[in-house]
N, CA, C and O atoms as a GROMACS GRO file, in nm:
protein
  468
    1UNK      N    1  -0.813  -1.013  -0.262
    1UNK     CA    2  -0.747  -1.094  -0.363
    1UNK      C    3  -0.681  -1.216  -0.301
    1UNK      O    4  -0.669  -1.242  -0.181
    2UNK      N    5  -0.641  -1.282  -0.404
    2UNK     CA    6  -0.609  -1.440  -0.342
    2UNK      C    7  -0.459  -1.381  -0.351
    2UNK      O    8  -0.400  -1.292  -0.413
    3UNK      N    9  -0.429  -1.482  -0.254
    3UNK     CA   10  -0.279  -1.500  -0.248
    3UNK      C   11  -0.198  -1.547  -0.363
    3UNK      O   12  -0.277  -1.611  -0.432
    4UNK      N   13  -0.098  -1.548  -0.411
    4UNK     CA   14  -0.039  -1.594  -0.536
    4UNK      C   15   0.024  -1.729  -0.474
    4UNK      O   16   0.046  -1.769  -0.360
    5UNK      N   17   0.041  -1.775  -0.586
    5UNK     CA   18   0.123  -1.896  -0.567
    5UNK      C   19   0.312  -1.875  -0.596
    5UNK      O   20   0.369  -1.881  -0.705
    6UNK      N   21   0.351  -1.859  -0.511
    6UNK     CA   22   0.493  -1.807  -0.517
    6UNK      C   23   0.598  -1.841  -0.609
    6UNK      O   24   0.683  -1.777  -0.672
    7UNK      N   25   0.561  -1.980  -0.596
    7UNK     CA   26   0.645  -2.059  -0.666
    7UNK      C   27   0.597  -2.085  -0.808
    7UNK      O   28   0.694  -2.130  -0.869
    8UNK      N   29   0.466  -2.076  -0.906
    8UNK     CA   30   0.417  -2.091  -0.994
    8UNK      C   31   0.467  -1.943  -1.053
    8UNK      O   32   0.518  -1.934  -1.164
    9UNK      N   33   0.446  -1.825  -0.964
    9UNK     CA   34   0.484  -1.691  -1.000
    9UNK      C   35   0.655  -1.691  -1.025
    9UNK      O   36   0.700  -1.665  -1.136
   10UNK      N   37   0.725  -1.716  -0.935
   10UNK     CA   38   0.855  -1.713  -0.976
   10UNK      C   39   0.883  -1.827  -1.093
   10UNK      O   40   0.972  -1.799  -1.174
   11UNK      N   41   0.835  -1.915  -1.104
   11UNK     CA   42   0.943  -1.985  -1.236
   11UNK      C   43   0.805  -1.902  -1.388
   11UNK      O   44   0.807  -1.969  -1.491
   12UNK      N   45   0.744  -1.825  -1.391
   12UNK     CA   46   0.659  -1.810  -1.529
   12UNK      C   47   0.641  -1.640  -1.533
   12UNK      O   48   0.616  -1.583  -1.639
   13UNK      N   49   0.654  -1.574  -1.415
   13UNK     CA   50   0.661  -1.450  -1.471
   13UNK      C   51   0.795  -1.397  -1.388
   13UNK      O   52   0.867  -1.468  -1.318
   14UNK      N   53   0.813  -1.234  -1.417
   14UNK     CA   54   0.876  -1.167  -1.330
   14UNK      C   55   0.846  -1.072  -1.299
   14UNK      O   56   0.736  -1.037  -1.343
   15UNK      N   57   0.912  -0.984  -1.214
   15UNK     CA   58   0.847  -0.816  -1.188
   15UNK      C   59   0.841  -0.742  -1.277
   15UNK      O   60   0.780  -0.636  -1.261
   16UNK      N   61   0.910  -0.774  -1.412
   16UNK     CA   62   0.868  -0.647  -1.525
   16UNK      C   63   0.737  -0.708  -1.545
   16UNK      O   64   0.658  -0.619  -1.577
   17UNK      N   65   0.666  -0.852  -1.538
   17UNK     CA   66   0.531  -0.854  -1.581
   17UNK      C   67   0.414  -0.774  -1.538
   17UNK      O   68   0.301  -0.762  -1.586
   18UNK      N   69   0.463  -0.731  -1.449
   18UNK     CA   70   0.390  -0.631  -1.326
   18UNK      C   71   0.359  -0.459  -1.392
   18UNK      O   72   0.370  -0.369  -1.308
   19UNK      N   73   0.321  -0.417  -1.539
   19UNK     CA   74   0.327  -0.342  -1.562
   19UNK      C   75   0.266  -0.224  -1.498
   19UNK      O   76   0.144  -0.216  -1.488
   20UNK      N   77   0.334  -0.144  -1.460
   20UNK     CA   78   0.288  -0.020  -1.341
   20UNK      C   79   0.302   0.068  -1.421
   20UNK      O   80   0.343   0.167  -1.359
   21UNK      N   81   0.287   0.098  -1.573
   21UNK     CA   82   0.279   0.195  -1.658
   21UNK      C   83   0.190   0.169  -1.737
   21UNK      O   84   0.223   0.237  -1.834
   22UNK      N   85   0.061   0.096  -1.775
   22UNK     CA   86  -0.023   0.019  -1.823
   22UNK      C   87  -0.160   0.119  -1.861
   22UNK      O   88  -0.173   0.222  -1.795
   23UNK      N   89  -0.228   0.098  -1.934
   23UNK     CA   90  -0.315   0.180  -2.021
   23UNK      C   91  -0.439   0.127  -1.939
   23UNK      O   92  -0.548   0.140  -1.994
   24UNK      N   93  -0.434   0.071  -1.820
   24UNK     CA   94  -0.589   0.027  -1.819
   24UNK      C   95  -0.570   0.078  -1.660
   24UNK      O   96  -0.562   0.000  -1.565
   25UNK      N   97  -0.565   0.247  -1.647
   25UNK     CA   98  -0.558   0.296  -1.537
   25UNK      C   99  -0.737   0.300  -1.436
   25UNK      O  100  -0.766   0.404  -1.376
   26UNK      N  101  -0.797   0.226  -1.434
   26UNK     CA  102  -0.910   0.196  -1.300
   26UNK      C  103  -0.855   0.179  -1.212
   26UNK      O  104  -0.745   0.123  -1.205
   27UNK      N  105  -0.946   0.243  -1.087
   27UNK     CA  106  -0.934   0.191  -1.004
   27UNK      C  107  -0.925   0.068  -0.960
   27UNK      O  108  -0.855   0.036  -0.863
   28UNK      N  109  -1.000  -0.018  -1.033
   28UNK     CA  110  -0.956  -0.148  -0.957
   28UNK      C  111  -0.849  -0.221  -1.011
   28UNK      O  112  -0.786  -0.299  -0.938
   29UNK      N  113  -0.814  -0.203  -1.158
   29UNK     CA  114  -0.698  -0.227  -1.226
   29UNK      C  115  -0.558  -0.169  -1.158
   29UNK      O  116  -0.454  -0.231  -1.180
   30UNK      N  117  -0.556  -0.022  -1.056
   30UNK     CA  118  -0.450   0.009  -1.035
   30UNK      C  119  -0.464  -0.095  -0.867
   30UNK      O  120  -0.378  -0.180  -0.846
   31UNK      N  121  -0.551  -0.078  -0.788
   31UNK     CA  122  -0.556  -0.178  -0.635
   31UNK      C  123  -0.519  -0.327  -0.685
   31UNK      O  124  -0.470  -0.394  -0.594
   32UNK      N  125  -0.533  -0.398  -0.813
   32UNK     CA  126  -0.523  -0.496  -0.817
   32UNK      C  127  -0.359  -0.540  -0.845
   32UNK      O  128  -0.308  -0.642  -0.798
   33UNK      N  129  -0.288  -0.439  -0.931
   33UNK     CA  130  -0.132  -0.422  -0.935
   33UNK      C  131  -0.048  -0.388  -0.847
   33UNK      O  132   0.073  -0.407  -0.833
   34UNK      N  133  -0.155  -0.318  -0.769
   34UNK     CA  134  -0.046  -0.274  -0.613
   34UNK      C  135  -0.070  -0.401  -0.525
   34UNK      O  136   0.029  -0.444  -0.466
   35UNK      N  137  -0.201  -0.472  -0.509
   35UNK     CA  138  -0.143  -0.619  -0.424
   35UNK      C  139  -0.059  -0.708  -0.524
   35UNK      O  140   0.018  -0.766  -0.447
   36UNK      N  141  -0.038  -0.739  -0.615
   36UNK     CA  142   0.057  -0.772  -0.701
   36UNK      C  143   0.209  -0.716  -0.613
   36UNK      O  144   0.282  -0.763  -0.526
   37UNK      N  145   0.205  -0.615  -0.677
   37UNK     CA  146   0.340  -0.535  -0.588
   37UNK      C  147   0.354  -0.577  -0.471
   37UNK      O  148   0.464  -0.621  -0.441
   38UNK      N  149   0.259  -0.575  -0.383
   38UNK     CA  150   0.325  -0.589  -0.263
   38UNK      C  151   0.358  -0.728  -0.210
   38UNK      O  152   0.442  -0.746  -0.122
   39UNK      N  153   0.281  -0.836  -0.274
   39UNK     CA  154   0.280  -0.947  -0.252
   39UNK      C  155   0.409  -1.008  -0.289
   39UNK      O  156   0.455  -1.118  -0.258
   40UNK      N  157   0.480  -0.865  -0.396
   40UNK     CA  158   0.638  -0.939  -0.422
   40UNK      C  159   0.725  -0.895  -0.401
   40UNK      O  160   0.827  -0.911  -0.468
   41UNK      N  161   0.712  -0.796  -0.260
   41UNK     CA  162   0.728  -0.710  -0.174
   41UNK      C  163   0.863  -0.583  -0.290
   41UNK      O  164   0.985  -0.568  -0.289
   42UNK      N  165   0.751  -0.524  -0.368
   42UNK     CA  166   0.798  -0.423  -0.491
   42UNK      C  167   0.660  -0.322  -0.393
   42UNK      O  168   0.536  -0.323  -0.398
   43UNK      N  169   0.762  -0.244  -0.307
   43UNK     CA  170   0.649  -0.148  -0.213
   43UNK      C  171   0.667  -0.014  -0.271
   43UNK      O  172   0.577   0.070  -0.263
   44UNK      N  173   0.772   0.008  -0.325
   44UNK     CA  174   0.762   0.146  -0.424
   44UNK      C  175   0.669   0.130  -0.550
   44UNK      O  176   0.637   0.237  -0.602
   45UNK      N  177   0.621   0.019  -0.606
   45UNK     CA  178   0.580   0.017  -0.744
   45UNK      C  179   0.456  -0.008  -0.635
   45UNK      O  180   0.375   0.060  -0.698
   46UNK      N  181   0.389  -0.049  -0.535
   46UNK     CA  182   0.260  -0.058  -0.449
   46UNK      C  183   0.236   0.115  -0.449
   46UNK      O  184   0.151   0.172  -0.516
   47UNK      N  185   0.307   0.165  -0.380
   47UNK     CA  186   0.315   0.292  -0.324
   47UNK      C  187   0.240   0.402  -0.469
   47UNK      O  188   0.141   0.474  -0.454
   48UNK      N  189   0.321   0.387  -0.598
   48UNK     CA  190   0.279   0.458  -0.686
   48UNK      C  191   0.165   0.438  -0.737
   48UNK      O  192   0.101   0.527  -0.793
   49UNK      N  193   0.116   0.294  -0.723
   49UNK     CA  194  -0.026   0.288  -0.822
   49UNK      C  195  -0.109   0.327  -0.692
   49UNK      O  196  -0.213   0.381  -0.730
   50UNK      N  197  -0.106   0.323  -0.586
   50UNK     CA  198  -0.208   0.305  -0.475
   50UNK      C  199  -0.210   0.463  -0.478
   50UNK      O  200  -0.328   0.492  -0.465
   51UNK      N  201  -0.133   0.582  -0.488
   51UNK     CA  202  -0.141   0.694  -0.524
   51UNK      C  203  -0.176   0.743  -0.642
   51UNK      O  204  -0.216   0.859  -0.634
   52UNK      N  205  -0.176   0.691  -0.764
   52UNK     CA  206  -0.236   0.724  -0.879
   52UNK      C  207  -0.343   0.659  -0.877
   52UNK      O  208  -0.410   0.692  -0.974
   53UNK      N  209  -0.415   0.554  -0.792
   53UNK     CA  210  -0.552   0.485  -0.735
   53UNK      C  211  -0.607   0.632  -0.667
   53UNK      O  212  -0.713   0.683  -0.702
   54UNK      N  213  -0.521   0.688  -0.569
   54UNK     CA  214  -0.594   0.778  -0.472
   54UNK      C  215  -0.610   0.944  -0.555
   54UNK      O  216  -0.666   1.044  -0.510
   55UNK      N  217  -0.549   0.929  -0.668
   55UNK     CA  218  -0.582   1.049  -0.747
   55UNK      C  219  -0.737   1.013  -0.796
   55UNK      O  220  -0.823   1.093  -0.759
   56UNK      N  221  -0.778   0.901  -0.875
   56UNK     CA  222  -0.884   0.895  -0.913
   56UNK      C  223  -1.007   0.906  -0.812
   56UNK      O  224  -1.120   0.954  -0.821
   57UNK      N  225  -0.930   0.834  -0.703
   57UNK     CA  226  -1.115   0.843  -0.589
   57UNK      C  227  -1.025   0.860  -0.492
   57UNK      O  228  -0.956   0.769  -0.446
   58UNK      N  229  -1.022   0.977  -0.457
   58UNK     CA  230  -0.954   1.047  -0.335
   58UNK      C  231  -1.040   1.010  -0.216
   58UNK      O  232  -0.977   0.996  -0.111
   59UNK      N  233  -1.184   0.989  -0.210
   59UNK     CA  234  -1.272   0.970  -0.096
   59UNK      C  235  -1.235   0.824  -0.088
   59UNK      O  236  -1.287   0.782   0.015
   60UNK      N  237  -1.150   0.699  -0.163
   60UNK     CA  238  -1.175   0.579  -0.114
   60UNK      C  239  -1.092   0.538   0.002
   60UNK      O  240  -0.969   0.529  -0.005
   61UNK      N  241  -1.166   0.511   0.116
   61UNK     CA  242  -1.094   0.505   0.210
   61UNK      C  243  -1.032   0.336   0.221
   61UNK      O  244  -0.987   0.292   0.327
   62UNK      N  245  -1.039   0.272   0.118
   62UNK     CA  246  -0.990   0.147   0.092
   62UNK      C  247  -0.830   0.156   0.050
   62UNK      O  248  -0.741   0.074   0.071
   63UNK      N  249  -0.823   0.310  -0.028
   63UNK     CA  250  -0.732   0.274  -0.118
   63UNK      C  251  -0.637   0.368   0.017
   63UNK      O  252  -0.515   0.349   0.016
   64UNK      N  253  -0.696   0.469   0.135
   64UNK     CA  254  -0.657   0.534   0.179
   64UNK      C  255  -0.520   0.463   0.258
   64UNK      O  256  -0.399   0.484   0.260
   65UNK      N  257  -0.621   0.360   0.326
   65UNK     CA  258  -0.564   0.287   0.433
   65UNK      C  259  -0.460   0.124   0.400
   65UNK      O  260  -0.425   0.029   0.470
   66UNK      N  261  -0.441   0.168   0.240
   66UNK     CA  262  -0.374   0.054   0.203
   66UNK      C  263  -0.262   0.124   0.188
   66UNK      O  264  -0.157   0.065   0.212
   67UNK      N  265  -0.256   0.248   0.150
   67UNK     CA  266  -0.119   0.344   0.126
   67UNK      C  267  -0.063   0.391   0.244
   67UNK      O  268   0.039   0.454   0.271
   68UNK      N  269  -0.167   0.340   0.318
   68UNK     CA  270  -0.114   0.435   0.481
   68UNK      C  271  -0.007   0.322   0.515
   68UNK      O  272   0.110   0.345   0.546
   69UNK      N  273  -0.076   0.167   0.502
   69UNK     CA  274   0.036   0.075   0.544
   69UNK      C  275   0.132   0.042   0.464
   69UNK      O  276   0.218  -0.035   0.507
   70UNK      N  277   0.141   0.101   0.305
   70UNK     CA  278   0.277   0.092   0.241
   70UNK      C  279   0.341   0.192   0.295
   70UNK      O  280   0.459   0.170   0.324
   71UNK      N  281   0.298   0.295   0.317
   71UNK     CA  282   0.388   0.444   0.388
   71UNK      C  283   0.486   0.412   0.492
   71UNK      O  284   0.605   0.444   0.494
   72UNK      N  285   0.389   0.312   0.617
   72UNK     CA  286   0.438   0.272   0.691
   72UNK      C  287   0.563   0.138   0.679
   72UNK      O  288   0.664   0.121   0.747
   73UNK      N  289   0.511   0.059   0.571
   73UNK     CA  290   0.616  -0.069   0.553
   73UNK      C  291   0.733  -0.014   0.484
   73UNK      O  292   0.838  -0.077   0.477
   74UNK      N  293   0.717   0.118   0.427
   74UNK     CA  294   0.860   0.185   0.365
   74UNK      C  295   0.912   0.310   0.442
   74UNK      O  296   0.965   0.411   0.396
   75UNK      N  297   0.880   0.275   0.580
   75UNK     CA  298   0.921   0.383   0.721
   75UNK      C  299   0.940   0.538   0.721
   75UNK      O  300   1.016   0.605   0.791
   76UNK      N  301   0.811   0.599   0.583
   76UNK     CA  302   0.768   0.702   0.559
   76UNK      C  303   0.638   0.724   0.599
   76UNK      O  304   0.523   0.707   0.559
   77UNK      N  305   0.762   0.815   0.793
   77UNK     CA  306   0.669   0.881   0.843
   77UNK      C  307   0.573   0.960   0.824
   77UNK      O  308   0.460   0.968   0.872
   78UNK      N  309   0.671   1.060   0.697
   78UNK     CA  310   0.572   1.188   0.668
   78UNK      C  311   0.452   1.136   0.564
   78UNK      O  312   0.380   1.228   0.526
   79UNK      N  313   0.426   1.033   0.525
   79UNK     CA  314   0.312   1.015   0.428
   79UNK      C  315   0.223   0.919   0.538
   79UNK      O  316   0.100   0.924   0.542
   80UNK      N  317   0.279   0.856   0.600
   80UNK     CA  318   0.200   0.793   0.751
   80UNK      C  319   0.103   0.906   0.791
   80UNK      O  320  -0.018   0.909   0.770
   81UNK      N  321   0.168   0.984   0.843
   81UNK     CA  322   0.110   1.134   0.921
   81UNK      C  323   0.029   1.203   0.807
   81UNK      O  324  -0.091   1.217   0.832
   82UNK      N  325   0.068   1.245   0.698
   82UNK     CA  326  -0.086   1.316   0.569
   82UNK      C  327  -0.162   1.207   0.547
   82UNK      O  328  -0.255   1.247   0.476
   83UNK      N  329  -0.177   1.086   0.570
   83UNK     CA  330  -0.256   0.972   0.530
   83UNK      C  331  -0.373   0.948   0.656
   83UNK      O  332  -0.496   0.948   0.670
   84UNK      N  333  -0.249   0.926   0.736
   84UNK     CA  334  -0.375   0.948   0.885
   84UNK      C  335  -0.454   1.069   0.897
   84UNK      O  336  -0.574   1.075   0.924
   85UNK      N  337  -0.361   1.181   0.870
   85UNK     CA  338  -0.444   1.357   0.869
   85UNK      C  339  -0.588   1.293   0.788
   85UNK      O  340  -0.689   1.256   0.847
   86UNK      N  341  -0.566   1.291   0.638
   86UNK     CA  342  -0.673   1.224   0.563
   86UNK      C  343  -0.776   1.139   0.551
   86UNK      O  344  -0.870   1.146   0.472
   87UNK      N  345  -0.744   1.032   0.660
   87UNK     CA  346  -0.863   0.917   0.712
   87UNK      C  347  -0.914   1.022   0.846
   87UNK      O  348  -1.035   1.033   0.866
   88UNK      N  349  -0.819   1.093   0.932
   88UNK     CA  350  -0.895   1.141   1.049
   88UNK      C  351  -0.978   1.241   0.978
   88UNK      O  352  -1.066   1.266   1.060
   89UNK      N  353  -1.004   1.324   0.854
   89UNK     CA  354  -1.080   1.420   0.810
   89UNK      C  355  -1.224   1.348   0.818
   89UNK      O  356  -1.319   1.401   0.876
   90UNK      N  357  -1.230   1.248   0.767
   90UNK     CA  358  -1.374   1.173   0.777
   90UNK      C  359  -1.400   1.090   0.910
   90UNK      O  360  -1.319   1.090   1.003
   91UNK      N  361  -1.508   1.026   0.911
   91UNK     CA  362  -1.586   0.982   1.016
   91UNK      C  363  -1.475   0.880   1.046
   91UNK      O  364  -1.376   0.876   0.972
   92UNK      N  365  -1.486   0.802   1.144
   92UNK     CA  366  -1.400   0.703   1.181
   92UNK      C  367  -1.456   0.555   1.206
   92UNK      O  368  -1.557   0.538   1.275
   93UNK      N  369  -1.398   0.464   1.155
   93UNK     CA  370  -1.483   0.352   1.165
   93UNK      C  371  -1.392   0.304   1.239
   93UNK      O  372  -1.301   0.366   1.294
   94UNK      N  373  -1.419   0.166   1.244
   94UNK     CA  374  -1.318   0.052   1.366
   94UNK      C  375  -1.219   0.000   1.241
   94UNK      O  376  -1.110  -0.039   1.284
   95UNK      N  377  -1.229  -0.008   1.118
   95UNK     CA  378  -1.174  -0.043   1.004
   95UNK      C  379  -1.064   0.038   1.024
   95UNK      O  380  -0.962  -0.010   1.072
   96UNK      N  381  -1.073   0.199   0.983
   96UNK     CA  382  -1.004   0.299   0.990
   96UNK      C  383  -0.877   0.309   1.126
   96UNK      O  384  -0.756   0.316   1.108
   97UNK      N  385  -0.959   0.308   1.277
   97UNK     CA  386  -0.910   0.290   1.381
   97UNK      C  387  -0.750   0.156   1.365
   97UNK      O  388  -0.636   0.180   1.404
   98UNK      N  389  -0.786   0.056   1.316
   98UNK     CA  390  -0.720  -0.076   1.334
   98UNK      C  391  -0.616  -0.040   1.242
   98UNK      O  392  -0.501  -0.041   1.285
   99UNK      N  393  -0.649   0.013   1.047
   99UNK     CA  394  -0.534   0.060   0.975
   99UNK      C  395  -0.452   0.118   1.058
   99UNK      O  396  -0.345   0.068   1.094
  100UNK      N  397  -0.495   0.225   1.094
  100UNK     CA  398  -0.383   0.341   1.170
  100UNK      C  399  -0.292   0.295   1.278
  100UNK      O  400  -0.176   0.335   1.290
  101UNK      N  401  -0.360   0.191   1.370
  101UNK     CA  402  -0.248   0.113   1.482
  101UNK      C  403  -0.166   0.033   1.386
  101UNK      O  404  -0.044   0.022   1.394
  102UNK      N  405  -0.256  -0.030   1.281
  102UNK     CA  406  -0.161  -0.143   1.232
  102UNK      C  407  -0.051  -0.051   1.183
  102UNK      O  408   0.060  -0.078   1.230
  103UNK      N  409  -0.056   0.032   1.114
  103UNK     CA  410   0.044   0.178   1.037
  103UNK      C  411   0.105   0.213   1.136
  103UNK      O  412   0.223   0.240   1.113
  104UNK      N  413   0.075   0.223   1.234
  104UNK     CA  414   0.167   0.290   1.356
  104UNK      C  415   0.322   0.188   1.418
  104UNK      O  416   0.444   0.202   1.428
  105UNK      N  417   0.186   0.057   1.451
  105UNK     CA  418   0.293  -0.098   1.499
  105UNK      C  419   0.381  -0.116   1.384
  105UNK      O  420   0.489  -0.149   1.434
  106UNK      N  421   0.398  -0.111   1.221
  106UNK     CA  422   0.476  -0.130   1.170
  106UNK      C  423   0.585  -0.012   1.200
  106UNK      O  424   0.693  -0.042   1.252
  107UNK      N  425   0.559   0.101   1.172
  107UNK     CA  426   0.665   0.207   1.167
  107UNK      C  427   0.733   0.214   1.249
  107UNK      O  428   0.845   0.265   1.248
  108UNK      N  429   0.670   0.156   1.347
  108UNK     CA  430   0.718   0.161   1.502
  108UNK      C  431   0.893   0.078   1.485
  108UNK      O  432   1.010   0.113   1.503
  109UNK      N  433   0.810  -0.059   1.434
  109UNK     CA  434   0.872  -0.182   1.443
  109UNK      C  435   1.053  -0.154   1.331
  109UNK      O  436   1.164  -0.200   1.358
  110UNK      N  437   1.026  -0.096   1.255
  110UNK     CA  438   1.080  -0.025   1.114
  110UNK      C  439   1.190   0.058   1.227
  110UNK      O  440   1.305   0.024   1.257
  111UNK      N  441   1.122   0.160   1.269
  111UNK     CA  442   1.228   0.235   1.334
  111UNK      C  443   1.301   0.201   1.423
  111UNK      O  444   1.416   0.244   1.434
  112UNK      N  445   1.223   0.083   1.532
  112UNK     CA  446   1.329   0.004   1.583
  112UNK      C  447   1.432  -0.056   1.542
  112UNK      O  448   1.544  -0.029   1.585
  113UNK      N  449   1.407  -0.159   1.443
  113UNK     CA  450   1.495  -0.228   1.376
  113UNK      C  451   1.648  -0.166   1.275
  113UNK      O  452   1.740  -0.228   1.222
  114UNK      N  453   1.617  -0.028   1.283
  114UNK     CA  454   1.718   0.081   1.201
  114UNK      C  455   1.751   0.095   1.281
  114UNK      O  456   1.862   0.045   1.298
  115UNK      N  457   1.700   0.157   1.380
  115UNK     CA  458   1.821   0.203   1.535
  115UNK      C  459   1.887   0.102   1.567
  115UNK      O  460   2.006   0.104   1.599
  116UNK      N  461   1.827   0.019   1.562
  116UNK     CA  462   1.961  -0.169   1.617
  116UNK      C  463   2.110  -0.167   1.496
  116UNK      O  464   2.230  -0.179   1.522
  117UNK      N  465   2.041  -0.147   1.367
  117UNK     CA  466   2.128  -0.193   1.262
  117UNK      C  467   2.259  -0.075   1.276
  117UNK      O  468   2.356  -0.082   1.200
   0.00000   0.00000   0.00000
């Protein structure tokens, strides 16, 4: 998806426009609200559709490794760790490989930055 325009988004909609309770539950309707979400860094309202995404196609490893890095950007280890369990159940690609460091380097980064504060 394209990037939003930040500033066109903030003066014409807001985050209630972002309906995350919406009748048009697809898959690609729910991946397309969670980059919405995250793009307006609303990582709990990412987190829920990308899991009610992963109820419908539990095998998509698209939707796997996008929840792995909200898990990680909201410094929830324990859904980091069942998410990785879940991508390591299947074959492993270099796609897969790169999510999981990138999931790792954030949490990492997350837990550092709490121990400083």
């Amino acid at each position: 998806p394209q990037a939003l325009d930040e500033e066109f988004y903030s003066e014409n909609f807001a985050f209630e426009d972002i309906n995350t309770h919406n009748d048009d539950n697809t898959l690609p309707s729910l991946k397309e609200r969670a980059e919405l979400c995250r793009q307006l860094d609303d990582l709990d309202g990412a987190k829920m559709l990308l899991e009610s995404a992963l109820q419908l196609a539990p095998e998509s490893e698209d939707v796997q490794m996008q929840l792995l890095e909200i898990y990680a950007e909201l410094g929830d280890s324990g859904g980091c760790k069942a998410m990785t369990a879940q991508l390591n159940a299947s074959a492993m690609s270099m796609e897969k490989l790169d999510a999981i460091a990138r999931a790792k380097d954030i949490l990492s980064q997350r837990n550092d930055w709490q121990a400083r504060g």
